[in-house]
PyMOL Python script that loads the backbone (N, CA, C, O; Angstrom):
from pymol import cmd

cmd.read_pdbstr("""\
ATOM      1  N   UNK A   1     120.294 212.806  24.252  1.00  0.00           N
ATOM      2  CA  UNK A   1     121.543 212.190  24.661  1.00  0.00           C
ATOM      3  C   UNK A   1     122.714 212.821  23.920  1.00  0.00           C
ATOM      4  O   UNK A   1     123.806 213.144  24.388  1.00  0.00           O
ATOM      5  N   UNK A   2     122.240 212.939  22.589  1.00  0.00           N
ATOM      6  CA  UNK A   2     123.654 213.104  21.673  1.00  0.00           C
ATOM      7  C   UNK A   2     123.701 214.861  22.086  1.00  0.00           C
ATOM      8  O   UNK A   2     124.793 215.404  22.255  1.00  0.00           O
ATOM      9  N   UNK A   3     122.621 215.507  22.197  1.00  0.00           N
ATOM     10  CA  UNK A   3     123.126 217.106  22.512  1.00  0.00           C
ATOM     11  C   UNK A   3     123.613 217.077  24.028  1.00  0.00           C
ATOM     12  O   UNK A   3     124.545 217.835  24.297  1.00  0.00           O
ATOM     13  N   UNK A   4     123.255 216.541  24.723  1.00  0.00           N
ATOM     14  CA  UNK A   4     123.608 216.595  26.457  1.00  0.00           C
ATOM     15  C   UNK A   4     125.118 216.642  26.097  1.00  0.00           C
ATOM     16  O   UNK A   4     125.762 217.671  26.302  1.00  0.00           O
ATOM     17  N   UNK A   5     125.725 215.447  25.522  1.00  0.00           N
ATOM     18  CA  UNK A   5     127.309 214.851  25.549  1.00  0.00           C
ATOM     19  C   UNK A   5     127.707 216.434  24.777  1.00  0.00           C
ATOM     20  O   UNK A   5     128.379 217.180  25.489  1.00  0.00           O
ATOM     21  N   UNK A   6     127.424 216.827  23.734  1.00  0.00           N
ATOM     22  CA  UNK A   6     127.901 217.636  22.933  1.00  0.00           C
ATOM     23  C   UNK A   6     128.073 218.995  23.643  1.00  0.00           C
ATOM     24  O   UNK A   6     128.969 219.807  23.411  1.00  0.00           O
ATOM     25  N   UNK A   7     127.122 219.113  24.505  1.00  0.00           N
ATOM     26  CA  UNK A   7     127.054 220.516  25.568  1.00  0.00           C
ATOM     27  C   UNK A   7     128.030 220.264  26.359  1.00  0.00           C
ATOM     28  O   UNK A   7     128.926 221.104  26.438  1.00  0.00           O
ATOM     29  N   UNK A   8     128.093 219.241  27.018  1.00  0.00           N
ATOM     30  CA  UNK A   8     129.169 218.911  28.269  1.00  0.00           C
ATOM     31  C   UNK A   8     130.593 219.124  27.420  1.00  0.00           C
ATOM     32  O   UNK A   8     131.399 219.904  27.929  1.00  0.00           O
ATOM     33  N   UNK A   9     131.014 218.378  25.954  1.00  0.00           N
ATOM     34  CA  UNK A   9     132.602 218.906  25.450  1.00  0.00           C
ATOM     35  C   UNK A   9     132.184 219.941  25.104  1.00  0.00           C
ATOM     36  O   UNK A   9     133.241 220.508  24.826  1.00  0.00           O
ATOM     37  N   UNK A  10     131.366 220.686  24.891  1.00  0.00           N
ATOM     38  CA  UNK A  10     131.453 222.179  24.607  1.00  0.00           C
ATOM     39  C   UNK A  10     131.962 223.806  25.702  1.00  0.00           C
ATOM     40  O   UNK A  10     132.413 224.942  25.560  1.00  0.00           O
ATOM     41  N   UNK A  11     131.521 222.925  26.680  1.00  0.00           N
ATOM     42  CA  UNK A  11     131.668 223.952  27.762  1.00  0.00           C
ATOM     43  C   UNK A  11     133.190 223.170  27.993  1.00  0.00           C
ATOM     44  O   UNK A  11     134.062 224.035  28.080  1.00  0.00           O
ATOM     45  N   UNK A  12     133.688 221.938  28.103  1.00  0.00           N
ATOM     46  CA  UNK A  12     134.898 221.770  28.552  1.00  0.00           C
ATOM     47  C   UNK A  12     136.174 221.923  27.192  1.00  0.00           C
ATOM     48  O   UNK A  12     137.202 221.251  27.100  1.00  0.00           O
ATOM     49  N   UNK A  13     135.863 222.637  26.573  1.00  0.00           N
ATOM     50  CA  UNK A  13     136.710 223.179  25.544  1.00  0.00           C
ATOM     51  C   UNK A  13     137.421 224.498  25.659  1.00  0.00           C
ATOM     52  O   UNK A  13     138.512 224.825  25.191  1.00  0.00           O
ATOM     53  N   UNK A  14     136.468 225.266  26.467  1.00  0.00           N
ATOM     54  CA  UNK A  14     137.163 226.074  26.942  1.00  0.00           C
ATOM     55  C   UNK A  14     138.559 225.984  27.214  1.00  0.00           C
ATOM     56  O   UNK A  14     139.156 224.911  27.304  1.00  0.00           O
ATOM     57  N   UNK A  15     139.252 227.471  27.388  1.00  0.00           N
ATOM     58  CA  UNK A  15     140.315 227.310  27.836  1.00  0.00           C
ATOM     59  C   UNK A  15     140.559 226.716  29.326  1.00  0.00           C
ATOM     60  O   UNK A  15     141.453 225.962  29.710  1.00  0.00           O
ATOM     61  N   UNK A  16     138.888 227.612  30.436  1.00  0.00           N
ATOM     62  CA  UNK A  16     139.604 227.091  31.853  1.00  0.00           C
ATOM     63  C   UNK A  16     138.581 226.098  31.674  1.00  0.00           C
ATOM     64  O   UNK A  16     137.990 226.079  32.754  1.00  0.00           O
ATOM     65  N   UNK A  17     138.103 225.350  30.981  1.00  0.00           N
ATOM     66  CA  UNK A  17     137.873 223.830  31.003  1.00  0.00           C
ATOM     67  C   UNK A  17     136.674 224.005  31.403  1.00  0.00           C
ATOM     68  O   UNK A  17     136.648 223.290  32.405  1.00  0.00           O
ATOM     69  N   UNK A  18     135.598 224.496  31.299  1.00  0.00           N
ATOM     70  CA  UNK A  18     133.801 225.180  31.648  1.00  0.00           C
ATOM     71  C   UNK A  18     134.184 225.562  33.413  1.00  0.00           C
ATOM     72  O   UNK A  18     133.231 225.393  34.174  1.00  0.00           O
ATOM     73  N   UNK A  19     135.214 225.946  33.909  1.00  0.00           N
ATOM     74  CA  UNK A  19     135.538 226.441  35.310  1.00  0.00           C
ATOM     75  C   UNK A  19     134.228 227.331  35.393  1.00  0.00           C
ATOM     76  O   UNK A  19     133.385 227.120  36.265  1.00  0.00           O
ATOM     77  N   UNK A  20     134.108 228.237  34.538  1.00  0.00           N
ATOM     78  CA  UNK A  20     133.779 229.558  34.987  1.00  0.00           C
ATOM     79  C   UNK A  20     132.190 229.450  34.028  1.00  0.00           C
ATOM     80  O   UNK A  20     131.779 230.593  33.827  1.00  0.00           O
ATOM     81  N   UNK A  21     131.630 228.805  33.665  1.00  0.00           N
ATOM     82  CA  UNK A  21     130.301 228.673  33.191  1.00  0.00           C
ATOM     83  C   UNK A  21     129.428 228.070  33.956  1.00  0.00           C
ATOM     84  O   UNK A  21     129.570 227.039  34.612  1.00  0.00           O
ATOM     85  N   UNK A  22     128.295 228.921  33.818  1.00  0.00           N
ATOM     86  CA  UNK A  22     127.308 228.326  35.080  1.00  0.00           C
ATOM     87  C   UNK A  22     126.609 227.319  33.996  1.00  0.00           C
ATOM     88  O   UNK A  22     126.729 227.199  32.777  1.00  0.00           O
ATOM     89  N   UNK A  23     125.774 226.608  35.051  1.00  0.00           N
ATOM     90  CA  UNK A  23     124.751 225.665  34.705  1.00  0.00           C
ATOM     91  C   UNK A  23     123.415 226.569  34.414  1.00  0.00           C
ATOM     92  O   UNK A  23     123.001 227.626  34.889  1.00  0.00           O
ATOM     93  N   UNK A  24     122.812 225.437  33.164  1.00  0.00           N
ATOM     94  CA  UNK A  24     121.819 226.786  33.079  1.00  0.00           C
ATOM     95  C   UNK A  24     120.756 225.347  34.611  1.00  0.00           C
ATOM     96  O   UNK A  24     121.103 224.283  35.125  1.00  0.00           O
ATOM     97  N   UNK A  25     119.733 226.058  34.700  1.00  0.00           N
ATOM     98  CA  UNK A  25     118.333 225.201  35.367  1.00  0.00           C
ATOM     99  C   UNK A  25     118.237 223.709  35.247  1.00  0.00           C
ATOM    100  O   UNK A  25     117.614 223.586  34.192  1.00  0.00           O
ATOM    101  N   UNK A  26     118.462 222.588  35.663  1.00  0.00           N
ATOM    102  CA  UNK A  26     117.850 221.620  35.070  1.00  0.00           C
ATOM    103  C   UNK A  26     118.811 220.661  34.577  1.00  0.00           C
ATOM    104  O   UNK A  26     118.797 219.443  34.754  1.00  0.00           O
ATOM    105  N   UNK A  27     119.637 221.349  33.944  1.00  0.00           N
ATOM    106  CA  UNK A  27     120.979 221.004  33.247  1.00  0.00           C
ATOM    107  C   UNK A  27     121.817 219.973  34.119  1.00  0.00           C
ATOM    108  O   UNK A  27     122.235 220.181  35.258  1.00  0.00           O
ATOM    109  N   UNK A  28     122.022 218.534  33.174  1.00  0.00           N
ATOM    110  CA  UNK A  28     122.832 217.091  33.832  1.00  0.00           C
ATOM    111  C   UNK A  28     124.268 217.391  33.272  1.00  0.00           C
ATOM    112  O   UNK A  28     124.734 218.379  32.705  1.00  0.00           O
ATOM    113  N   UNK A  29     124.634 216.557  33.522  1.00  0.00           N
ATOM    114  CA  UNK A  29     125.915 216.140  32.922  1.00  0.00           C
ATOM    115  C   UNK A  29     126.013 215.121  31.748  1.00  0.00           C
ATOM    116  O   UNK A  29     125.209 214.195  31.856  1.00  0.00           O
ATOM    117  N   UNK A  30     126.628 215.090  30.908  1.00  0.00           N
ATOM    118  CA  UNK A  30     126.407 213.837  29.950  1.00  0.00           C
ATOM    119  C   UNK A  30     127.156 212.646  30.983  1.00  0.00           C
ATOM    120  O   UNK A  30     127.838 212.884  31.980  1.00  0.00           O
ATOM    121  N   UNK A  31     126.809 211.333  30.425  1.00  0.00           N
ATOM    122  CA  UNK A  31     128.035 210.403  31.243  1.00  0.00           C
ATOM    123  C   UNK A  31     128.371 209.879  29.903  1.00  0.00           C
ATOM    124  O   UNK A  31     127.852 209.838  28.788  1.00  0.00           O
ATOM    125  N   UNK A  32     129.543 209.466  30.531  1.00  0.00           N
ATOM    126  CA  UNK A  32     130.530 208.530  29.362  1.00  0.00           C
ATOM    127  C   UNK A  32     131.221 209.785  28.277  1.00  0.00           C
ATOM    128  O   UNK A  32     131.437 209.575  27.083  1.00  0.00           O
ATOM    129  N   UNK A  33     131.365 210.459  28.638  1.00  0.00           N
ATOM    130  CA  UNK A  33     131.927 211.501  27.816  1.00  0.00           C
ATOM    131  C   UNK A  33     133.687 212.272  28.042  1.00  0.00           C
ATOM    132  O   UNK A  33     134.310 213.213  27.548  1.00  0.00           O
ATOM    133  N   UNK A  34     133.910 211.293  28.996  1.00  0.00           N
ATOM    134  CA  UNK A  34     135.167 211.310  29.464  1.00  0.00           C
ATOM    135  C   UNK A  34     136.224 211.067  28.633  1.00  0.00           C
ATOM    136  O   UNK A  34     137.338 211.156  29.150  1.00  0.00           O
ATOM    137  N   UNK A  35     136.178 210.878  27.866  1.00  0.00           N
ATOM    138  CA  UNK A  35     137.125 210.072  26.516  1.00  0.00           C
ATOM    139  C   UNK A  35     136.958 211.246  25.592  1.00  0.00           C
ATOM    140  O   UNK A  35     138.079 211.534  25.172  1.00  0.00           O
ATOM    141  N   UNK A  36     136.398 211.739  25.287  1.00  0.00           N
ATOM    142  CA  UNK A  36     136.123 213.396  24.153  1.00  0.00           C
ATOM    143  C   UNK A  36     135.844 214.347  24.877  1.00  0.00           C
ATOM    144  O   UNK A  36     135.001 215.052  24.321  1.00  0.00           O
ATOM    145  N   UNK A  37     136.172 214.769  25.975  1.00  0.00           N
ATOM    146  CA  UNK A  37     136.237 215.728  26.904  1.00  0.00           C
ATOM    147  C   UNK A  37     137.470 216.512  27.388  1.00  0.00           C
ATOM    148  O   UNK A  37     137.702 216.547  28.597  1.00  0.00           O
ATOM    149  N   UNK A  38     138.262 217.132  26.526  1.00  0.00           N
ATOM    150  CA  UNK A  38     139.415 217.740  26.364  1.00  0.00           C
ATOM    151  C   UNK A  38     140.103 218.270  27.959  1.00  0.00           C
ATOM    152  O   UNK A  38     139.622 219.267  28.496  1.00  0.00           O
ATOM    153  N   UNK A  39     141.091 217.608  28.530  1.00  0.00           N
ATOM    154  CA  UNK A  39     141.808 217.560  29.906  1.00  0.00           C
ATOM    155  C   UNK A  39     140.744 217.182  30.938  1.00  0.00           C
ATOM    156  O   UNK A  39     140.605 217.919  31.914  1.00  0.00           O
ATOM    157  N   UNK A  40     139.978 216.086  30.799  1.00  0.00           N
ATOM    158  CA  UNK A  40     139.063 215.817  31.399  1.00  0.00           C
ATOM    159  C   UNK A  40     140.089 214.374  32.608  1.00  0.00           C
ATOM    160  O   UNK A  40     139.827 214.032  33.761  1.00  0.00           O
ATOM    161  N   UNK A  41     141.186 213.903  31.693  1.00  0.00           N
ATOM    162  CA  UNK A  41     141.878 212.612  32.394  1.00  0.00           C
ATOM    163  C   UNK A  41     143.066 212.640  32.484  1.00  0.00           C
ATOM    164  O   UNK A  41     143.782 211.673  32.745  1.00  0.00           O
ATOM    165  N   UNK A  42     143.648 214.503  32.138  1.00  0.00           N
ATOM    166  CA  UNK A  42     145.074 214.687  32.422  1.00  0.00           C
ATOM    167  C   UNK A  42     145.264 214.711  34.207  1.00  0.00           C
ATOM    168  O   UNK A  42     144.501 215.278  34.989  1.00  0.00           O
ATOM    169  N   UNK A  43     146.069 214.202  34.436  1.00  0.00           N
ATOM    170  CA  UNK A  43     146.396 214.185  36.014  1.00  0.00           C
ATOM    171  C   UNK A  43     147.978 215.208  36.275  1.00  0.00           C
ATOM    172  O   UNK A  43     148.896 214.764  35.584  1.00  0.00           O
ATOM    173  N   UNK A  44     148.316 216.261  37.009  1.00  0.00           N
ATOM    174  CA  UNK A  44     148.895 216.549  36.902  1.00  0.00           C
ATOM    175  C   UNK A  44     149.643 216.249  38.463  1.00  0.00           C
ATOM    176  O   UNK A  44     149.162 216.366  39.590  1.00  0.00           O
ATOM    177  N   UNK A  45     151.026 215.812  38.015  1.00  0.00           N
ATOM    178  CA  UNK A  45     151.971 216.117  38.979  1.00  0.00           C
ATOM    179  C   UNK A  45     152.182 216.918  40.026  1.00  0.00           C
ATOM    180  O   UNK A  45     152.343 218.101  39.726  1.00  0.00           O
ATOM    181  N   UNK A  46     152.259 216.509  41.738  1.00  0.00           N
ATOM    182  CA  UNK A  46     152.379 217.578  42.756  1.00  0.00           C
ATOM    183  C   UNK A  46     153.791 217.852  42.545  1.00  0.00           C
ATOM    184  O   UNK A  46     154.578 217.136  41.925  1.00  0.00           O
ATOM    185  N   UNK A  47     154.094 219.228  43.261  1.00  0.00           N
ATOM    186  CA  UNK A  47     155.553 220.035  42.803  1.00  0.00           C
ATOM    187  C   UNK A  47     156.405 219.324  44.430  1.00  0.00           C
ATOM    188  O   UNK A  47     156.079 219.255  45.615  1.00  0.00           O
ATOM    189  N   UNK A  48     157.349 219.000  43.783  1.00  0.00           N
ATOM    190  CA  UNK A  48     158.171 218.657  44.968  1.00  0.00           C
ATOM    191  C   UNK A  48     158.496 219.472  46.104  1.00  0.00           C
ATOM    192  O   UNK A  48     158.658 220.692  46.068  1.00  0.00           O
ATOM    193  N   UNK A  49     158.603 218.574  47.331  1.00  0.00           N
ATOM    194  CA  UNK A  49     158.387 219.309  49.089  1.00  0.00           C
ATOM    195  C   UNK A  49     159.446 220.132  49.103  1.00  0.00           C
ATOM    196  O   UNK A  49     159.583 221.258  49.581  1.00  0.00           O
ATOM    197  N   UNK A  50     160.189 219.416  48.506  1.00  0.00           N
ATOM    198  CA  UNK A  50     161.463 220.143  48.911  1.00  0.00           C
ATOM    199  C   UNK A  50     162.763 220.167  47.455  1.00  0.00           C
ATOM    200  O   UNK A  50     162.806 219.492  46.426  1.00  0.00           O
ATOM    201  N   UNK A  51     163.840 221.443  48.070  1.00  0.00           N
ATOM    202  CA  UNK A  51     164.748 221.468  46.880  1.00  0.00           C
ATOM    203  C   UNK A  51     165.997 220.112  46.803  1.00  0.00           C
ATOM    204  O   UNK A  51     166.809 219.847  45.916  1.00  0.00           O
ATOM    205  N   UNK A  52     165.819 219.681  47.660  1.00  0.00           N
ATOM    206  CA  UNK A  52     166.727 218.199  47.751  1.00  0.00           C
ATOM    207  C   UNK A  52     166.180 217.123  46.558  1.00  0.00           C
ATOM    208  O   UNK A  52     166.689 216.698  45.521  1.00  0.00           O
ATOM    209  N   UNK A  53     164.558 216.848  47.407  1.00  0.00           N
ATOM    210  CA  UNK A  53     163.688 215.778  46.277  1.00  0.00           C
ATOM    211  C   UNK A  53     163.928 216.484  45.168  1.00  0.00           C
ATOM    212  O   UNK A  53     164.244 215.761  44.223  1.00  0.00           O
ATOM    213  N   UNK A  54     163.887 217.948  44.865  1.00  0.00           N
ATOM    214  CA  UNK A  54     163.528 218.071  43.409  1.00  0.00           C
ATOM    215  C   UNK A  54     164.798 218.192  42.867  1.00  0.00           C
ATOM    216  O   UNK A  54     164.688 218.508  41.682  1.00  0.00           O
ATOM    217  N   UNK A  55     166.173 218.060  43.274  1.00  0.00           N
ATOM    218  CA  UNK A  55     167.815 217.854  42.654  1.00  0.00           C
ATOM    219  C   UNK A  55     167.547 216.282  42.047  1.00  0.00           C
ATOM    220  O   UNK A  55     167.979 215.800  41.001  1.00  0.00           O
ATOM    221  N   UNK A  56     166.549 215.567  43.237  1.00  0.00           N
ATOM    222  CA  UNK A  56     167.509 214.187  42.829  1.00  0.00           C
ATOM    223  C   UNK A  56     166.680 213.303  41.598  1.00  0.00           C
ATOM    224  O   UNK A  56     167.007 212.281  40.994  1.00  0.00           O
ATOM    225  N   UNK A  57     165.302 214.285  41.499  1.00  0.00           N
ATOM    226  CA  UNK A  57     164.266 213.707  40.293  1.00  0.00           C
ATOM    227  C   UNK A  57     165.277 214.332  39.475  1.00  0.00           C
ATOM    228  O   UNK A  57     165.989 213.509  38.899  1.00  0.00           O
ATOM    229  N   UNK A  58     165.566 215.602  39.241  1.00  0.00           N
ATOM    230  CA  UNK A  58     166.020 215.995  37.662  1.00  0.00           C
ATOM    231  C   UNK A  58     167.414 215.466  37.728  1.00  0.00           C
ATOM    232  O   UNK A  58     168.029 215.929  36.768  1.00  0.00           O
ATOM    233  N   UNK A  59     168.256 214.606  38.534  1.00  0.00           N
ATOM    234  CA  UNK A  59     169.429 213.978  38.414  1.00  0.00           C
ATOM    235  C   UNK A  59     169.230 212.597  37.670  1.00  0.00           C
ATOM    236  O   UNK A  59     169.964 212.040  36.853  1.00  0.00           O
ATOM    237  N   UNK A  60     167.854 212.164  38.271  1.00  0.00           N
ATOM    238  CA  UNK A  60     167.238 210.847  37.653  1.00  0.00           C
ATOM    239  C   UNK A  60     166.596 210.580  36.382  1.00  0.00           C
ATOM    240  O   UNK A  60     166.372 209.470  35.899  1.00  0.00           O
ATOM    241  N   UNK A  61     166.249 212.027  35.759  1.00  0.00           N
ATOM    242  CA  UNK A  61     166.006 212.359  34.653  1.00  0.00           C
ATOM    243  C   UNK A  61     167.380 212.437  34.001  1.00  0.00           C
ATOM    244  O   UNK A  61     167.612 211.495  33.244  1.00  0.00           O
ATOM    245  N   UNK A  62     168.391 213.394  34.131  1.00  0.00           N
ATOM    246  CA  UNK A  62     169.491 213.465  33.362  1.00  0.00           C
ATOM    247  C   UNK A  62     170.431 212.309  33.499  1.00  0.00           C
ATOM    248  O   UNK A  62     171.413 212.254  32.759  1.00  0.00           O
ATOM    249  N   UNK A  63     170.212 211.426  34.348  1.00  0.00           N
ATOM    250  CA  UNK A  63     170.929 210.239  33.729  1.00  0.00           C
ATOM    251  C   UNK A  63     170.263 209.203  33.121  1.00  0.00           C
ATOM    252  O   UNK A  63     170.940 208.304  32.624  1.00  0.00           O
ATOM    253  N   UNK A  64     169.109 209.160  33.067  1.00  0.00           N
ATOM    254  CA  UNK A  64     168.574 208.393  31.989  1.00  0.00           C
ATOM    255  C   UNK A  64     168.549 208.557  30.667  1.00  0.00           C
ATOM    256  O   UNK A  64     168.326 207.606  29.919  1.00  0.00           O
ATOM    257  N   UNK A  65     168.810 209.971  30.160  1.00  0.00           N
ATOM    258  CA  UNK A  65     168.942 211.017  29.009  1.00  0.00           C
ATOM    259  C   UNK A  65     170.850 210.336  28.513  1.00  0.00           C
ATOM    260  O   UNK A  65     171.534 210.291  27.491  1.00  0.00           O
ATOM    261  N   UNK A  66     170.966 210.013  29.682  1.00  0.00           N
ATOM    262  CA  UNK A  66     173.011 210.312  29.225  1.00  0.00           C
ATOM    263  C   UNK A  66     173.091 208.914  29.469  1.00  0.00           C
ATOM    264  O   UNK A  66     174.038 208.374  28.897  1.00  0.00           O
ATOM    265  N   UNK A  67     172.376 208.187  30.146  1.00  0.00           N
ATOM    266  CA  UNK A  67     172.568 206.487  29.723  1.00  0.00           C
ATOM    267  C   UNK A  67     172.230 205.647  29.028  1.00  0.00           C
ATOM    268  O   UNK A  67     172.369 204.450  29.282  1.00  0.00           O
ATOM    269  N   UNK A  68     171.616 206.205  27.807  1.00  0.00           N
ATOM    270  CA  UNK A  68     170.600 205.903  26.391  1.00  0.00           C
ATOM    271  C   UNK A  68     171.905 205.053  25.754  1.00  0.00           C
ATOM    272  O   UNK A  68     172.992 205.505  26.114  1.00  0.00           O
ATOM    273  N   UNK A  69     171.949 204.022  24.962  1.00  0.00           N
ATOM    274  CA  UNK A  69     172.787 203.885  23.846  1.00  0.00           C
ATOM    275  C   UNK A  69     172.450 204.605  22.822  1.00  0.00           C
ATOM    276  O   UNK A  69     171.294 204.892  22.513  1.00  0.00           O
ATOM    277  N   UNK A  70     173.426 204.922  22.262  1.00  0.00           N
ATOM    278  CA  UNK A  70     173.515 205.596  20.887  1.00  0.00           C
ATOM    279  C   UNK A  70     173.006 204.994  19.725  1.00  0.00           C
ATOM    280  O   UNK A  70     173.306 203.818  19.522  1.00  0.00           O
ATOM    281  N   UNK A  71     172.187 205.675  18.812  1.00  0.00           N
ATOM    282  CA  UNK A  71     171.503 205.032  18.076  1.00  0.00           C
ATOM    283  C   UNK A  71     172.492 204.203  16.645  1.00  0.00           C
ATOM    284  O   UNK A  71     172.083 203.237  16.000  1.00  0.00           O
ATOM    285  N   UNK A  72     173.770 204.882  16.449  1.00  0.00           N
ATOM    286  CA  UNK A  72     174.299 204.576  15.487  1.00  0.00           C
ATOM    287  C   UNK A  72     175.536 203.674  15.927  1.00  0.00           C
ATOM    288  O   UNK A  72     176.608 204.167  16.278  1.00  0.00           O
ATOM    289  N   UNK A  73     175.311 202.432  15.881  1.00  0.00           N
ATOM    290  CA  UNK A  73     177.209 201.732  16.287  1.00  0.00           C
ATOM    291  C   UNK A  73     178.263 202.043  15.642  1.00  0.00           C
ATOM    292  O   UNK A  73     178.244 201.875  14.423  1.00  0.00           O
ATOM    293  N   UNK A  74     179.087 202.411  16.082  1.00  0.00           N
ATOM    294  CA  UNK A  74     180.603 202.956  15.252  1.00  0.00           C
ATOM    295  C   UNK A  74     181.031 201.727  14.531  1.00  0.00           C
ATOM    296  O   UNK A  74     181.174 201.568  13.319  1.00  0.00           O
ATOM    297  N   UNK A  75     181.220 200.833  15.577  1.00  0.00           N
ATOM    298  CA  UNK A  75     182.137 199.395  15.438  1.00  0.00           C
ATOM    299  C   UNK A  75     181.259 198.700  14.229  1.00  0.00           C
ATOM    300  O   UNK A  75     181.728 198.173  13.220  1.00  0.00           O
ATOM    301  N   UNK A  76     179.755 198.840  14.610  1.00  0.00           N
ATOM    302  CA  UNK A  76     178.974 197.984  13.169  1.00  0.00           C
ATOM    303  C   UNK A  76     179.455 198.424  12.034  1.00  0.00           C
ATOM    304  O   UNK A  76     179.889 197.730  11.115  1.00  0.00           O
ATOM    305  N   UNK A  77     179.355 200.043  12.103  1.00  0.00           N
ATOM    306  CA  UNK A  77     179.531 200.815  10.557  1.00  0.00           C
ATOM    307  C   UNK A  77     180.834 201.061  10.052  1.00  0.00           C
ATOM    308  O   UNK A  77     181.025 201.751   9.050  1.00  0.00           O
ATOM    309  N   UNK A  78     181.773 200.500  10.738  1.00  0.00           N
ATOM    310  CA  UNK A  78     183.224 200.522  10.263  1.00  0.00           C
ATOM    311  C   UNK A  78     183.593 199.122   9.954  1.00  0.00           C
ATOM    312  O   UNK A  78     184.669 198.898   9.401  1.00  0.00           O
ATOM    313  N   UNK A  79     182.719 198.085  10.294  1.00  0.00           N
ATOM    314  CA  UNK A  79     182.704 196.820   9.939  1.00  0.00           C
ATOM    315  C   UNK A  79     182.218 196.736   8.954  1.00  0.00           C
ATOM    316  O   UNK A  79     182.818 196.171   8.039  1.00  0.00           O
ATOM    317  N   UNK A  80     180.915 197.280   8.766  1.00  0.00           N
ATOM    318  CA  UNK A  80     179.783 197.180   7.453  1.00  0.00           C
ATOM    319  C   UNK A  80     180.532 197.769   6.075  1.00  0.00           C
ATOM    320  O   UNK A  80     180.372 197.431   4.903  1.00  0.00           O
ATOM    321  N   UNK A  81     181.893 199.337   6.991  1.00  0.00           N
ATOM    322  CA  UNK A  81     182.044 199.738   5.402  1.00  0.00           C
ATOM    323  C   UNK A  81     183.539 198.959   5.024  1.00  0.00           C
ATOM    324  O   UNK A  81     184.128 199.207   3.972  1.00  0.00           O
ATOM    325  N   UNK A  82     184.087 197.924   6.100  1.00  0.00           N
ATOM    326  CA  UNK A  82     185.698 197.534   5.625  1.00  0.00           C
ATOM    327  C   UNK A  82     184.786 196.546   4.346  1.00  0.00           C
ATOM    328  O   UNK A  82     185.048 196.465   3.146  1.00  0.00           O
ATOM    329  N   UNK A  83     183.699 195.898   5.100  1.00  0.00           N
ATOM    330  CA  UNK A  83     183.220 194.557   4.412  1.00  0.00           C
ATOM    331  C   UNK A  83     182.688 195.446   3.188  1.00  0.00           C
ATOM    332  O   UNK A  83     183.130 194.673   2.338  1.00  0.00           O
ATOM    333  N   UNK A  84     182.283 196.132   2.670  1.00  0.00           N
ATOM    334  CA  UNK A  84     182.033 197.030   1.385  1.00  0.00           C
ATOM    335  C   UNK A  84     183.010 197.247   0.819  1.00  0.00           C
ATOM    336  O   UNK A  84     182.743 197.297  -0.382  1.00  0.00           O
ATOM    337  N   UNK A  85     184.065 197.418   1.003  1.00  0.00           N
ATOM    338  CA  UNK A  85     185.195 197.940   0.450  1.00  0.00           C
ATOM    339  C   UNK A  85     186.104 196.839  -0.189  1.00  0.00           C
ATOM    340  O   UNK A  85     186.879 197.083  -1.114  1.00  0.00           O
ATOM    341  N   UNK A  86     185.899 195.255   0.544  1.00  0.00           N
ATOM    342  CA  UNK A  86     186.321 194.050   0.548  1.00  0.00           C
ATOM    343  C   UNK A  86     186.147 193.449  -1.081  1.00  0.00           C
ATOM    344  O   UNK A  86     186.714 192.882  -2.015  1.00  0.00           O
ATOM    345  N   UNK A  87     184.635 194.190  -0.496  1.00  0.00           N
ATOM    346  CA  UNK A  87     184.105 193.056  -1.936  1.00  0.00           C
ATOM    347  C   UNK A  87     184.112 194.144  -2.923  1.00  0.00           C
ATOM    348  O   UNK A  87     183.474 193.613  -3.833  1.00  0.00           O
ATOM    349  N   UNK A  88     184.349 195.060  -3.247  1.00  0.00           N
ATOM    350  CA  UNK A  88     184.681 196.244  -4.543  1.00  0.00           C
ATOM    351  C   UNK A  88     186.191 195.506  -4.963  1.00  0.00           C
ATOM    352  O   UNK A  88     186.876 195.975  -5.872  1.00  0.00           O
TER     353      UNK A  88
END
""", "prot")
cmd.dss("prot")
cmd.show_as("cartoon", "prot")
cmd.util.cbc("prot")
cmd.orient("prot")
């Protein structure tokens, strides 16, 4: 059991992921080995149909990027430093 699992992430360590390695004779698959099986549960994204869809994803991306609040409040930290300055 424990060498079956160990053969199966071994061949999927590869770079093209055991694409190109044959089976020897006989040879199973481990199960449950999906979890330590390196890009075994990456799912990758289809490329958009068209150049319209793909303007209005990366528009939907860049305004979520530019509609973030800012991590630092001005108004807090000019409050925080009058009130510092108050009590000196």
């Amino acid at each position: 059991m424990f060498l079956q699992a160990a053969v199966t992430v071994a061949k999927a360590s590869t770079a093209s992921l055991g694409k190109f390695q044959n089976k020897l004779p006989k040879e199973k698959e481990a199960r449950g080995v999906t979890a330590i099986t390196p890009g075994a549960t990456r799912k990758r994204k289809l490329p958009p149909v068209s150049a319209t869809i793909e303007k209005s994803e990366n528009l939907a991306i860049v305004d979520t990027i530019l509609n973030k609040k800012p991590k630092l409040d001005i108004e807090k930290a000019v409050a925080r430093h009058i009130n510092n300055e108050q009590l000196e």
